[in-house]
C-alpha positions in Angstrom: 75.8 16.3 -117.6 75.7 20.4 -117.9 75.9 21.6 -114.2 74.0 24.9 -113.6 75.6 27.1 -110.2 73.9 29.5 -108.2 74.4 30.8 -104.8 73.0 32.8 -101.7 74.0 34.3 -98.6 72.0 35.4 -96.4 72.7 37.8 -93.0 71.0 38.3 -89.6 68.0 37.0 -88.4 64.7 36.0 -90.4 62.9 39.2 -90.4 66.4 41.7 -89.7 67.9 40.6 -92.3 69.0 40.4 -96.1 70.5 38.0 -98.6 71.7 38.0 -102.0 71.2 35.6 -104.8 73.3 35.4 -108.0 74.1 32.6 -110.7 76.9 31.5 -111.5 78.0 33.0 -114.2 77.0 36.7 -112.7 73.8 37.0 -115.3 71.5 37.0 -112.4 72.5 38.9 -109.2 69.9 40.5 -106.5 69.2 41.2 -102.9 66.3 39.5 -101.2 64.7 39.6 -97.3 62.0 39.0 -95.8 59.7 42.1 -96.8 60.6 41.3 -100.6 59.5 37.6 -99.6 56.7 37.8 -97.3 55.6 41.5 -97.5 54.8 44.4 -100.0 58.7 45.7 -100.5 59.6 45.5 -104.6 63.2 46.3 -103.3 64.4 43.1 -104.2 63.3 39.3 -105.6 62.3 36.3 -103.9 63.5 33.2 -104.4 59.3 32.7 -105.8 60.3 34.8 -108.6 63.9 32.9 -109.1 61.5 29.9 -109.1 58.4 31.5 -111.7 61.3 33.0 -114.2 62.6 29.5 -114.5 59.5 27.7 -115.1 58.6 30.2 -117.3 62.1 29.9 -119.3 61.7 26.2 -119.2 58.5 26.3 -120.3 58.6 28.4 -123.5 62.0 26.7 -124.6 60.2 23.5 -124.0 57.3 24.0 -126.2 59.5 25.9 -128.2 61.2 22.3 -129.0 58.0 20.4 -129.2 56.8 22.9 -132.0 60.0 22.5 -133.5 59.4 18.4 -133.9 56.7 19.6 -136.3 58.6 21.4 -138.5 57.6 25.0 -137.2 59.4 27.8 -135.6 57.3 30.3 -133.5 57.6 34.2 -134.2 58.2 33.9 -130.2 56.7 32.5 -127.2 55.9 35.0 -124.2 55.2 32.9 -120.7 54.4 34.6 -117.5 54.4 33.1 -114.5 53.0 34.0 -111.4 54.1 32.2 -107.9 51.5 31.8 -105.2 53.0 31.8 -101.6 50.6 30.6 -98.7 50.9 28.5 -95.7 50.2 24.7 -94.5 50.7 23.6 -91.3 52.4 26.8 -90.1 54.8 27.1 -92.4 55.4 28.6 -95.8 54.5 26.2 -99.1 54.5 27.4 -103.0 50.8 26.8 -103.2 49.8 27.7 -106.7 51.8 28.4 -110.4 49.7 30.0 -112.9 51.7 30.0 -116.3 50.1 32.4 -118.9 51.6 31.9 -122.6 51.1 33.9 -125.9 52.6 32.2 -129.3 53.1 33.8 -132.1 53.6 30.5 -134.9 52.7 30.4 -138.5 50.8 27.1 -139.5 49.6 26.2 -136.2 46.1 25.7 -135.5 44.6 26.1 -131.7 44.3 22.5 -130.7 47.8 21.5 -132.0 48.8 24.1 -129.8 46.5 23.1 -126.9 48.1 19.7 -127.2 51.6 20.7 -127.4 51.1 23.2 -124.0 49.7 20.5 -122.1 52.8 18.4 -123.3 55.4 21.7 -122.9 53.6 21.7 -118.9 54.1 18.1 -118.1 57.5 17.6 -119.6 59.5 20.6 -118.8 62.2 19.6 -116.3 61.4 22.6 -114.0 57.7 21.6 -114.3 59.2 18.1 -113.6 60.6 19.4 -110.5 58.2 21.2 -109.3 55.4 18.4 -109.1 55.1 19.0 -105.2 53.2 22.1 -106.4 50.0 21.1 -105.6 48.7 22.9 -108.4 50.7 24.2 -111.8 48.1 25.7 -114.3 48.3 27.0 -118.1 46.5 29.7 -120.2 47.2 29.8 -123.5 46.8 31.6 -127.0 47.9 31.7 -130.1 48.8 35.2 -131.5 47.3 36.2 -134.5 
């Protein structure tokens, strides 16, 4: 089993203060606070955005594969992801994911592709983990 390390620290109070997020081999290293979570400050991530660059990762290595099983390679596979943070009962809950994929794969017709999304979606593991999302949603389109 591959183990994957990341780690945070975080200083002061809720809305005083600041954290920092990095993984574990030092690829990946930002500050994060409240404003950068919860407000309009770009002066930092959010662990959302840790969350959506994941999913998207996941997600275009996973179809990736699944094309792969079929005998083609894709040109490349752009995802974007973006990470809706609302509110339930008071508290803060990852509402919405809305993937949005380009591919770029000679030989592929549109409802292959369709197909193999919708399989890329439900079998990535960080769509796997994620199925408390109450909704995780895909647009996709094949490049031309």
């Amino acid at each position: 089993m591959k183990k994957h390390r990341a780690q945070a620290r975080w200083n002061k109070g809720l809305k005083d203060g600041e954290g920092e997020v990095k993984t574990g081999n030092g690829a990946i290293e930002s500050k994060y606070s409240y404003a950068s979570r919860f407000g309009d400050s770009n002066s930092g991530t959010s662990p959302e955005e840790l969350i959506g660059a994941a999913h998207a990762g996941c997600f275009s290595m996973f179809l990736s594969a699944l094309m792969g099983n079929q005998d083609l390679t894709p040109e490349y596979i752009e995802t974007k992801a973006v990470v809706s943070l609302g509110e339930k009962d008071g508290a803060p809950l990852i509402q919405k994911i809305e993937l949005t994929t380009e591919a770029k794969v000679d030989g592929l017709d549109e409802n292959t592709f369709q197909e193999l999304v919708q399989q890329a979606k439900a079998g990535c593991p960080v769509s796997k983990a994620l199925n408390a999302v109450p909704e995780i949603t895909v647009e996709a389109s094949l490049a031309k």
